[in-house]
PyMOL Python script that loads the backbone (N, CA, C, O; Angstrom):
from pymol import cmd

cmd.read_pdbstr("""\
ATOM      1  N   UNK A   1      14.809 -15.448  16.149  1.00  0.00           N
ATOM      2  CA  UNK A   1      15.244 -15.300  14.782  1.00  0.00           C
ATOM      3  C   UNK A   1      15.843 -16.619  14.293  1.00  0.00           C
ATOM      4  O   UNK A   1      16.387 -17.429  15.043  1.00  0.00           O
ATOM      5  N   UNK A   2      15.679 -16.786  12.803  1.00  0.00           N
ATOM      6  CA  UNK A   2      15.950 -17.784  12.462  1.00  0.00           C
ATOM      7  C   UNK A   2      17.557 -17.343  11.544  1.00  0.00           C
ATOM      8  O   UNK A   2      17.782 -16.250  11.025  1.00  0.00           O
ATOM      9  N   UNK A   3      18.480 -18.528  11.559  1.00  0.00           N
ATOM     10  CA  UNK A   3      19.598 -18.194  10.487  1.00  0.00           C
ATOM     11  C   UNK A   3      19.297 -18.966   9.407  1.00  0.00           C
ATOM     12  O   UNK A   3      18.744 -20.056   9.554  1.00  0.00           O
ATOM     13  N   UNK A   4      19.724 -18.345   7.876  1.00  0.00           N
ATOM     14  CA  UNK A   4      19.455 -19.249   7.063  1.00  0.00           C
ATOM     15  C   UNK A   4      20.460 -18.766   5.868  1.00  0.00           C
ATOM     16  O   UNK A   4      20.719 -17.603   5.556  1.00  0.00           O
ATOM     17  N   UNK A   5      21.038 -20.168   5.187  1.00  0.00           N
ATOM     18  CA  UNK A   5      22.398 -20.234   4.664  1.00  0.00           C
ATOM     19  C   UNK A   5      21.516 -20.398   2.667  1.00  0.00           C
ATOM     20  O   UNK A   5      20.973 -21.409   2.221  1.00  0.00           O
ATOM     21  N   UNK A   6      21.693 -19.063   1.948  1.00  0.00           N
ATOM     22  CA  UNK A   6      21.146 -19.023   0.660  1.00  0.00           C
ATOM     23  C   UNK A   6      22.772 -19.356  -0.181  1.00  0.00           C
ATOM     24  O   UNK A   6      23.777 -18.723   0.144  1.00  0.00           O
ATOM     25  N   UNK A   7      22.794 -20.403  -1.242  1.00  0.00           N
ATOM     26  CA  UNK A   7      23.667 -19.617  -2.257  1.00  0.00           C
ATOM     27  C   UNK A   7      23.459 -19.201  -3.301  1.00  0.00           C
ATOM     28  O   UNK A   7      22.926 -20.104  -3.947  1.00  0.00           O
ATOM     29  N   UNK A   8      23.581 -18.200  -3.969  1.00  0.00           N
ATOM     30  CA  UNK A   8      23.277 -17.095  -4.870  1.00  0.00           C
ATOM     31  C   UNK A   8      24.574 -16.983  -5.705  1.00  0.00           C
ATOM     32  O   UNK A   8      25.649 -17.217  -5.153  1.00  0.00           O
ATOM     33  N   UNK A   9      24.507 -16.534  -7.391  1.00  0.00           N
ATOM     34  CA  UNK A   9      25.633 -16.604  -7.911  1.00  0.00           C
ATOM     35  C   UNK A   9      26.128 -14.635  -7.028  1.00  0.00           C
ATOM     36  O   UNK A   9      25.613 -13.695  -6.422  1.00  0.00           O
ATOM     37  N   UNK A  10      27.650 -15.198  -7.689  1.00  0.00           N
ATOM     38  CA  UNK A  10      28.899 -14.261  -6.896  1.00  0.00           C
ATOM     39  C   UNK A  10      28.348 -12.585  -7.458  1.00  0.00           C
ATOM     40  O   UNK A  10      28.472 -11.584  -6.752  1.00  0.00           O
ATOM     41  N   UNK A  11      27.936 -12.583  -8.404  1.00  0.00           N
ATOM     42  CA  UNK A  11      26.836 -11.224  -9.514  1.00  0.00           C
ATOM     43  C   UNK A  11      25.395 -10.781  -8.498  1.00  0.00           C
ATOM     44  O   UNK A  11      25.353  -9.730  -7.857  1.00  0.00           O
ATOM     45  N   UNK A  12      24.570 -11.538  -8.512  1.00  0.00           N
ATOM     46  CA  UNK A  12      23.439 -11.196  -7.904  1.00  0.00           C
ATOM     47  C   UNK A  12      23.913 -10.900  -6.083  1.00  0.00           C
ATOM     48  O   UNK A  12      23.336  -9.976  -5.510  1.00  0.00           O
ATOM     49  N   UNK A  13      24.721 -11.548  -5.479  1.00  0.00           N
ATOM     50  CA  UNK A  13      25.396 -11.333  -4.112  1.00  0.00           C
ATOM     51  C   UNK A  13      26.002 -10.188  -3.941  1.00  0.00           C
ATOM     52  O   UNK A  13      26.000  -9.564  -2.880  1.00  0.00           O
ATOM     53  N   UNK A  14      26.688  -9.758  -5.220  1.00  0.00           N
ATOM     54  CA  UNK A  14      26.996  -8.435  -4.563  1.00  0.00           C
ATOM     55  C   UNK A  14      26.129  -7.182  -5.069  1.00  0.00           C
ATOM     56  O   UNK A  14      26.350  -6.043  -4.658  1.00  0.00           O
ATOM     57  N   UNK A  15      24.888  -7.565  -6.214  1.00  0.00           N
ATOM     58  CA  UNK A  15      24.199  -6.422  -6.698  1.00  0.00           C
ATOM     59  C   UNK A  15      23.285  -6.553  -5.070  1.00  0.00           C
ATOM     60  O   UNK A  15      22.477  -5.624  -5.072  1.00  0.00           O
ATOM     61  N   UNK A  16      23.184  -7.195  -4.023  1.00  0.00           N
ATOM     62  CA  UNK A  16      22.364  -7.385  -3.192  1.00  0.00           C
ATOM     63  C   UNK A  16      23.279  -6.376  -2.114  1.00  0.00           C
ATOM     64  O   UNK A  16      22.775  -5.291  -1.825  1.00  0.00           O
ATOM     65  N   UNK A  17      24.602  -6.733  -1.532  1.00  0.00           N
ATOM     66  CA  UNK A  17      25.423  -5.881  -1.034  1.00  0.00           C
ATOM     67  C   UNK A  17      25.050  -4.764  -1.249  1.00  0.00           C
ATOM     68  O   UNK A  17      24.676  -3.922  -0.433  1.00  0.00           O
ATOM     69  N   UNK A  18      25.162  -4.666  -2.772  1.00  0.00           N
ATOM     70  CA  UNK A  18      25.011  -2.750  -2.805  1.00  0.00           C
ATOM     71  C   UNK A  18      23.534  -2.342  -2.532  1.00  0.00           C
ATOM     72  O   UNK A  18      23.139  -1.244  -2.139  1.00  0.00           O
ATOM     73  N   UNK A  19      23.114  -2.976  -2.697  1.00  0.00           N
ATOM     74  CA  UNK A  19      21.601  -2.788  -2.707  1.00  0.00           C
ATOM     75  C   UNK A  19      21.112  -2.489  -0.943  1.00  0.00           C
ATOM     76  O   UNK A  19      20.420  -1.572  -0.500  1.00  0.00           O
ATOM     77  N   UNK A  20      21.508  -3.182  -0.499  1.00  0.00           N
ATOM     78  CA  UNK A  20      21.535  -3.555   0.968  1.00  0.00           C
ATOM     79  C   UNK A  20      22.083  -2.483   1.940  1.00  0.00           C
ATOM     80  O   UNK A  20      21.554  -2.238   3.024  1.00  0.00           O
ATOM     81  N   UNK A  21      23.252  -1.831   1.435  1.00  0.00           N
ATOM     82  CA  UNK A  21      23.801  -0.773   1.761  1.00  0.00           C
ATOM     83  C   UNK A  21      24.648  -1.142   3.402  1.00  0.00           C
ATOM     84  O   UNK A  21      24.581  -0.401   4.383  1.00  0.00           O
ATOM     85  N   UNK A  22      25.359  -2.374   3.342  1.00  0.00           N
ATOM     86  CA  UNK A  22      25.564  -2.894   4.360  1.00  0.00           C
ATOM     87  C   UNK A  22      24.925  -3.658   5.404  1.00  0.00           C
ATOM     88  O   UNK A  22      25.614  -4.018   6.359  1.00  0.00           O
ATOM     89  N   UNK A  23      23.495  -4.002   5.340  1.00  0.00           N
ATOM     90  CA  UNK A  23      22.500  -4.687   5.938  1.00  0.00           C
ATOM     91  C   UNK A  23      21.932  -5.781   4.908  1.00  0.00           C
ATOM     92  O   UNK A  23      20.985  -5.342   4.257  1.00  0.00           O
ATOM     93  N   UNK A  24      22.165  -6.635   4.717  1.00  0.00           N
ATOM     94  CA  UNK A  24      22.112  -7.865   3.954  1.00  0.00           C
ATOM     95  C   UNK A  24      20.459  -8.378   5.015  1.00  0.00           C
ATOM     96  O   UNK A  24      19.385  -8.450   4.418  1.00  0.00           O
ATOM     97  N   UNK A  25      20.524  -8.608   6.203  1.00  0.00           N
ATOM     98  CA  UNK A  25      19.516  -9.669   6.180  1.00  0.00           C
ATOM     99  C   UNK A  25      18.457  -8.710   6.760  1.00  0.00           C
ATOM    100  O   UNK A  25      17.575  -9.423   7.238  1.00  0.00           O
ATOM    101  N   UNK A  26      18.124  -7.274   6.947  1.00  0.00           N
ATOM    102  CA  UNK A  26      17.378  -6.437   6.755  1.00  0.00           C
ATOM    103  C   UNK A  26      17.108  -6.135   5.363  1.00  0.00           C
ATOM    104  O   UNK A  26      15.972  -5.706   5.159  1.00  0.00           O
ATOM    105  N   UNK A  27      17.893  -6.254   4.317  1.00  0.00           N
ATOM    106  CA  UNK A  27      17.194  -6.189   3.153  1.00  0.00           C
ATOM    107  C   UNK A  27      16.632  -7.449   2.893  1.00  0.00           C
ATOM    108  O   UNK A  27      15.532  -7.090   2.474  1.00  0.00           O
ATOM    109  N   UNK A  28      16.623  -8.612   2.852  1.00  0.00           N
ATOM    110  CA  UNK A  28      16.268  -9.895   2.505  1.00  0.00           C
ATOM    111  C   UNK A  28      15.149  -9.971   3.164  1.00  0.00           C
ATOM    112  O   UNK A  28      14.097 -10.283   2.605  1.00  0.00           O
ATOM    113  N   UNK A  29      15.251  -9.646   4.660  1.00  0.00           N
ATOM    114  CA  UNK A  29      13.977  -9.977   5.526  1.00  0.00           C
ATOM    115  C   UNK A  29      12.749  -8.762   4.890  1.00  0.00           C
ATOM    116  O   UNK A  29      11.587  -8.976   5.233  1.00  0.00           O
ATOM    117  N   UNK A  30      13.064  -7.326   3.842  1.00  0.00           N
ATOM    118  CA  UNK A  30      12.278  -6.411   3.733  1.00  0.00           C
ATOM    119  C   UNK A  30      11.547  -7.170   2.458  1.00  0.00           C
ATOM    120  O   UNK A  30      10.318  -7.170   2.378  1.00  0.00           O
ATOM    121  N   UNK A  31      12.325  -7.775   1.529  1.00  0.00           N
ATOM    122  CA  UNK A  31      12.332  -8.346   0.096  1.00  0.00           C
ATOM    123  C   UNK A  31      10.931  -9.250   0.052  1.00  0.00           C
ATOM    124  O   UNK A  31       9.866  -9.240  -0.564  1.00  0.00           O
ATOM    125  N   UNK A  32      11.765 -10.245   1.357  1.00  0.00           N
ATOM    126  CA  UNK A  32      10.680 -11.537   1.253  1.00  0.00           C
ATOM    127  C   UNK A  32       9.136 -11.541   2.248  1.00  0.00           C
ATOM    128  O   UNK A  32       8.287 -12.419   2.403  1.00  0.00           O
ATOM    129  N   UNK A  33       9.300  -9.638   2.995  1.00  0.00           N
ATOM    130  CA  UNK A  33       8.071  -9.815   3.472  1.00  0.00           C
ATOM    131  C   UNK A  33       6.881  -8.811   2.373  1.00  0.00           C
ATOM    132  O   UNK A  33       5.664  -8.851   2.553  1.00  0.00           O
ATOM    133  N   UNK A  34       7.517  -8.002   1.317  1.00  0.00           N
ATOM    134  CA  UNK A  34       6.657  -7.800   0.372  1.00  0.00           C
ATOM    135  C   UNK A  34       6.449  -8.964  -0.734  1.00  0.00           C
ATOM    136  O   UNK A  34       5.340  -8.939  -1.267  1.00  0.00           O
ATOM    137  N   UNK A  35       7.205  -9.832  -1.103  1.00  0.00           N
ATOM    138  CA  UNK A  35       6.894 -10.970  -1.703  1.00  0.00           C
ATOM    139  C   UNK A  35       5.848 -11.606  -1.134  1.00  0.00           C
ATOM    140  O   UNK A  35       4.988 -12.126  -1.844  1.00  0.00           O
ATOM    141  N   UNK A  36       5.796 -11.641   0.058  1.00  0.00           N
ATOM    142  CA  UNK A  36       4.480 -12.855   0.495  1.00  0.00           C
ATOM    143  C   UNK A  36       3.137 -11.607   0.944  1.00  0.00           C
ATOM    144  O   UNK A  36       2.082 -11.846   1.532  1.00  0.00           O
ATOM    145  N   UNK A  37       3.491 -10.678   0.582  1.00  0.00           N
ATOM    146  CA  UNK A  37       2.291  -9.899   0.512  1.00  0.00           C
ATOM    147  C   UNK A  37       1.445  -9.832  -0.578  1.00  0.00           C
ATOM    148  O   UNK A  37       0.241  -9.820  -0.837  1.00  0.00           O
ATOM    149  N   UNK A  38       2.955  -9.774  -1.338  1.00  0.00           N
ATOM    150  CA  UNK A  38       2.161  -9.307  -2.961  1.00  0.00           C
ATOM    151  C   UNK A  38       1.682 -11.222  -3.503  1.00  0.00           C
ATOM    152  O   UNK A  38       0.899 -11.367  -4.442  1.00  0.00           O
ATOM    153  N   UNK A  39       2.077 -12.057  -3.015  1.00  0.00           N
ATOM    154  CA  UNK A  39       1.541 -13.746  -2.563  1.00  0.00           C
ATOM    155  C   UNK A  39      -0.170 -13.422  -2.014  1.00  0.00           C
ATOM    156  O   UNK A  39      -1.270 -13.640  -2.523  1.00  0.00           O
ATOM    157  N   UNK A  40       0.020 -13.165  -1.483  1.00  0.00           N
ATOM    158  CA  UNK A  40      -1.659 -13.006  -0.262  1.00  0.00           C
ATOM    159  C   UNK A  40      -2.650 -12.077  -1.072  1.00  0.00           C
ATOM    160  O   UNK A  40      -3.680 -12.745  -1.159  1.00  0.00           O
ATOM    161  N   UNK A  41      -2.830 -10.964  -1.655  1.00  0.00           N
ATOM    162  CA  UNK A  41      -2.954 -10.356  -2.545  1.00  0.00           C
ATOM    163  C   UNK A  41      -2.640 -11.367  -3.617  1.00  0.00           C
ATOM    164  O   UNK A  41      -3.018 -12.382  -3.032  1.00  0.00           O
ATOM    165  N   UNK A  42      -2.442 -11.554  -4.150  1.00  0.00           N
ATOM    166  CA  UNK A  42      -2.615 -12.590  -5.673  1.00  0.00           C
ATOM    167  C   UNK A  42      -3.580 -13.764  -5.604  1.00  0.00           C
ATOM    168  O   UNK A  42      -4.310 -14.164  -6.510  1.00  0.00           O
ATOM    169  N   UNK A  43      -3.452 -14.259  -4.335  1.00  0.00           N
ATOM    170  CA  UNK A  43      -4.591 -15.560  -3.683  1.00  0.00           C
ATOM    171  C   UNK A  43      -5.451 -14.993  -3.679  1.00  0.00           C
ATOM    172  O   UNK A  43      -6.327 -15.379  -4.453  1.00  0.00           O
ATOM    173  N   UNK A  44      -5.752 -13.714  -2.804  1.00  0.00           N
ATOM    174  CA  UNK A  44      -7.115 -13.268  -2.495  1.00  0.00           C
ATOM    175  C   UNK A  44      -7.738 -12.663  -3.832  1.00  0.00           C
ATOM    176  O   UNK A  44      -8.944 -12.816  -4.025  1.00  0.00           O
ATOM    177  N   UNK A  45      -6.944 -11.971  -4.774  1.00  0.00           N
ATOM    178  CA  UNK A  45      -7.473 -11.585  -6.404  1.00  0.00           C
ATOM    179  C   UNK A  45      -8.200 -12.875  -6.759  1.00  0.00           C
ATOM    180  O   UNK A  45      -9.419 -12.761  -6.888  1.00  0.00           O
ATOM    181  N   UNK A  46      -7.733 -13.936  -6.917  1.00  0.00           N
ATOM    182  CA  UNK A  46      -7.474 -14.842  -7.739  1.00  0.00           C
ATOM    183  C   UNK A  46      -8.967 -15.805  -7.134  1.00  0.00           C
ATOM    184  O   UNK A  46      -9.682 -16.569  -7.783  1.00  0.00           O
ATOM    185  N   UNK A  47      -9.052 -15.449  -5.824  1.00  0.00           N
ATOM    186  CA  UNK A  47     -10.153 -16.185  -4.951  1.00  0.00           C
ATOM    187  C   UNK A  47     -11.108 -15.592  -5.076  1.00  0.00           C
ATOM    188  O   UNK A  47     -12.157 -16.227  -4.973  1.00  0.00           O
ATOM    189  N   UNK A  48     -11.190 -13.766  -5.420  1.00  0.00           N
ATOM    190  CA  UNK A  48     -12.567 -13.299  -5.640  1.00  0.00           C
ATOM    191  C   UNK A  48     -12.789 -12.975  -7.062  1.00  0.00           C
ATOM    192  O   UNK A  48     -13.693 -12.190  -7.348  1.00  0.00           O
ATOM    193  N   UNK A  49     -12.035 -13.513  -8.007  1.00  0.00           N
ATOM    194  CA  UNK A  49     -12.323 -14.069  -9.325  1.00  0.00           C
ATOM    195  C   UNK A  49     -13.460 -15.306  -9.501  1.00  0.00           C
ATOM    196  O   UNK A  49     -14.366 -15.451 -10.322  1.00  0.00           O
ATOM    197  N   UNK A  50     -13.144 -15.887  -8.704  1.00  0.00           N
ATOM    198  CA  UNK A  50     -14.145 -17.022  -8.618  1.00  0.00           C
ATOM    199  C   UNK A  50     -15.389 -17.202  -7.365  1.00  0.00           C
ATOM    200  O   UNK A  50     -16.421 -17.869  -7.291  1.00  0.00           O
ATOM    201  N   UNK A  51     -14.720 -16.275  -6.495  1.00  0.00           N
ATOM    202  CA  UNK A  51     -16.273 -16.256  -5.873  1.00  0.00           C
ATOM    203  C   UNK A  51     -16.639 -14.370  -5.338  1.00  0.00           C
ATOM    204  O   UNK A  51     -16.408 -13.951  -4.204  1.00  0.00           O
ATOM    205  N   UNK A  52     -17.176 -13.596  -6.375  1.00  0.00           N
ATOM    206  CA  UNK A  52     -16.860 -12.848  -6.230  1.00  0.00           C
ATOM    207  C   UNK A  52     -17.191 -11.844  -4.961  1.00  0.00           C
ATOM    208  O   UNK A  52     -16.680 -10.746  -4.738  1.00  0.00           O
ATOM    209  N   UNK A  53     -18.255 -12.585  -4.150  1.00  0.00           N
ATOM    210  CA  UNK A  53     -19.087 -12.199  -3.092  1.00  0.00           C
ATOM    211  C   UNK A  53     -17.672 -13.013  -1.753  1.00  0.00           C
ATOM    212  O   UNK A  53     -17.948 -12.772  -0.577  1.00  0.00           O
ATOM    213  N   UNK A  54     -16.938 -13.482  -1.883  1.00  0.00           N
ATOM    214  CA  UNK A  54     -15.564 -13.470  -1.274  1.00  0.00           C
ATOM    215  C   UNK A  54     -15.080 -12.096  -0.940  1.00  0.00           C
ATOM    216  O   UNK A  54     -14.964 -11.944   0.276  1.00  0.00           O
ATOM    217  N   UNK A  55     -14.753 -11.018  -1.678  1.00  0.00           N
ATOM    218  CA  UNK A  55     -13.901 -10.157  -1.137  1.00  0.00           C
ATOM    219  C   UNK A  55     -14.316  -9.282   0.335  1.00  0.00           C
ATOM    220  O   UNK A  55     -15.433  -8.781   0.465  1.00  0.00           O
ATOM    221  N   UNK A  56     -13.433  -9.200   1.221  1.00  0.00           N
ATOM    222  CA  UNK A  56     -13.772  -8.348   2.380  1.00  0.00           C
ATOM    223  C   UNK A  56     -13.565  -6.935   2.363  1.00  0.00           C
ATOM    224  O   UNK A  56     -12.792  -6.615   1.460  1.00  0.00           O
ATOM    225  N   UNK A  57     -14.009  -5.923   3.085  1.00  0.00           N
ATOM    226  CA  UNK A  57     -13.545  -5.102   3.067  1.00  0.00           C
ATOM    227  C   UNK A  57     -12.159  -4.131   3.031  1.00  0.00           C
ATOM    228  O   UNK A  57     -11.178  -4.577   3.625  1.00  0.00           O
ATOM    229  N   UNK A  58     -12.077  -3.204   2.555  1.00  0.00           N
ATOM    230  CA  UNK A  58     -11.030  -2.116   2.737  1.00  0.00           C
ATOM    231  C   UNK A  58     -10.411  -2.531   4.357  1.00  0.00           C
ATOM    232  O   UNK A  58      -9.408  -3.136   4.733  1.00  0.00           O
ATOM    233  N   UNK A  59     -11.471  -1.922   5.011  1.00  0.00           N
ATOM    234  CA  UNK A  59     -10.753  -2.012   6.567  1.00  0.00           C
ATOM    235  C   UNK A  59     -10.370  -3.203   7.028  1.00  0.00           C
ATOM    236  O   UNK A  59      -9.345  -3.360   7.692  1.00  0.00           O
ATOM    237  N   UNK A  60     -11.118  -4.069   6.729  1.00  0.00           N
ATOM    238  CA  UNK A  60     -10.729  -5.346   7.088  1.00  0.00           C
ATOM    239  C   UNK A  60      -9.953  -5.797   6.581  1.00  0.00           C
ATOM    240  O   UNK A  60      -9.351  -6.437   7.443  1.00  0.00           O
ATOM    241  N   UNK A  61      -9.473  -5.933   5.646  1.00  0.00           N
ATOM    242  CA  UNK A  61      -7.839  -5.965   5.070  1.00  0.00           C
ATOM    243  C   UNK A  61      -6.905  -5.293   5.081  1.00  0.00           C
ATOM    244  O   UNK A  61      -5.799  -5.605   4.641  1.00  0.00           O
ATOM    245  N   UNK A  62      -7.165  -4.432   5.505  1.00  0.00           N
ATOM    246  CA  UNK A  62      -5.791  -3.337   6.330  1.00  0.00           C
ATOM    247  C   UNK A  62      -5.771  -4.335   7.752  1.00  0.00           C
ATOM    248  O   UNK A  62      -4.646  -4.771   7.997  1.00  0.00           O
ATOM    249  N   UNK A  63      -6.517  -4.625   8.417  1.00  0.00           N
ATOM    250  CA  UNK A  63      -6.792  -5.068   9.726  1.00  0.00           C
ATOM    251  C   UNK A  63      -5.778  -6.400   9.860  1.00  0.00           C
ATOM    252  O   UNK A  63      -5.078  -6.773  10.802  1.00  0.00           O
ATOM    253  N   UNK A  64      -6.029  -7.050   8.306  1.00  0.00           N
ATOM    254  CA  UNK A  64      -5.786  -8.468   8.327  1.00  0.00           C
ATOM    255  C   UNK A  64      -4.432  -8.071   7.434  1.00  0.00           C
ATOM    256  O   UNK A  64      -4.125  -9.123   6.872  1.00  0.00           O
ATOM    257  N   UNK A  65      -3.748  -7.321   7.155  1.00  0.00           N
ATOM    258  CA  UNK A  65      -2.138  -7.034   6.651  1.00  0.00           C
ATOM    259  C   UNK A  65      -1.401  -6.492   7.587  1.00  0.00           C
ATOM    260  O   UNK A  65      -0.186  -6.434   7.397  1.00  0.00           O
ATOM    261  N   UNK A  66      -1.979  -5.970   8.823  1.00  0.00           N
ATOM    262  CA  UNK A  66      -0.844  -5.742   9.912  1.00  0.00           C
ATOM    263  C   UNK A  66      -1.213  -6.268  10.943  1.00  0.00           C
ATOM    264  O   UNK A  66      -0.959  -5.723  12.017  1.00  0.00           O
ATOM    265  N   UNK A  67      -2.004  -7.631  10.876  1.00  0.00           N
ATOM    266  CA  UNK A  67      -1.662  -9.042  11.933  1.00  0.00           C
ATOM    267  C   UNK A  67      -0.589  -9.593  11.040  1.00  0.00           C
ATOM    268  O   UNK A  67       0.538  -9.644  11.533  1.00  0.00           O
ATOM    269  N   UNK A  68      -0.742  -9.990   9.877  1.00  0.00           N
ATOM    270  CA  UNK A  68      -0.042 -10.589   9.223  1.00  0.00           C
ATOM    271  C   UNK A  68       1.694 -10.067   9.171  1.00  0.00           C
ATOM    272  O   UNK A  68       2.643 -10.837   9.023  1.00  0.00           O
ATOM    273  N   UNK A  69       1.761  -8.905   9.298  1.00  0.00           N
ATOM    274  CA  UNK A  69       3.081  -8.315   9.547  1.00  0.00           C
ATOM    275  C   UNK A  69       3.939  -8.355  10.493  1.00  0.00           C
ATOM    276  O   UNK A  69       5.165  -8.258  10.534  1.00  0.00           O
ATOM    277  N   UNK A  70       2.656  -8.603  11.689  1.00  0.00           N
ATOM    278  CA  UNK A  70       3.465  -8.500  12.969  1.00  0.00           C
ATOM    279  C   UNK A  70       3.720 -10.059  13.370  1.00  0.00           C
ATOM    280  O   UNK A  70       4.360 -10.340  14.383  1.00  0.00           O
TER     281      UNK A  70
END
""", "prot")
cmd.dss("prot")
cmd.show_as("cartoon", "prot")
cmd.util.cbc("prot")
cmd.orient("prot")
């Protein structure tokens, strides 16, 4: 595991507290691994916009979102 030192105003830090429900870097670590999903998904939209014979399958992108998870 990595440590990592964010500063955030004193407002958004504690709407995160509550939010968090006492687990701060289990919520952060939940936050920023649907962010880079909904990232990967926006590339891959955005990639079979332009080539549209690009997109892979259903299964195969389930396949290729929980390598990516783990």
């Amino acid at each position: 595991m990595a440590k990592m030192t964010v500063r955030l105003p004193d407002d958004l830090t504690d709407a995160i507290k509550a939010e968090a429900n006492g687990n701060v870097s289990a919520w952060v670590a939940k936050v920023c691994e649907e962010a880079l999903l909904r990232a990967a998904v926006r590339m891959e939209l955005a990639a079979e916009r332009k080539v549209p014979g690009a997109f892979i399958s259903h299964e195969d992108r389930e396949a290729e979102m929980e390598e990516f998870r783990s």
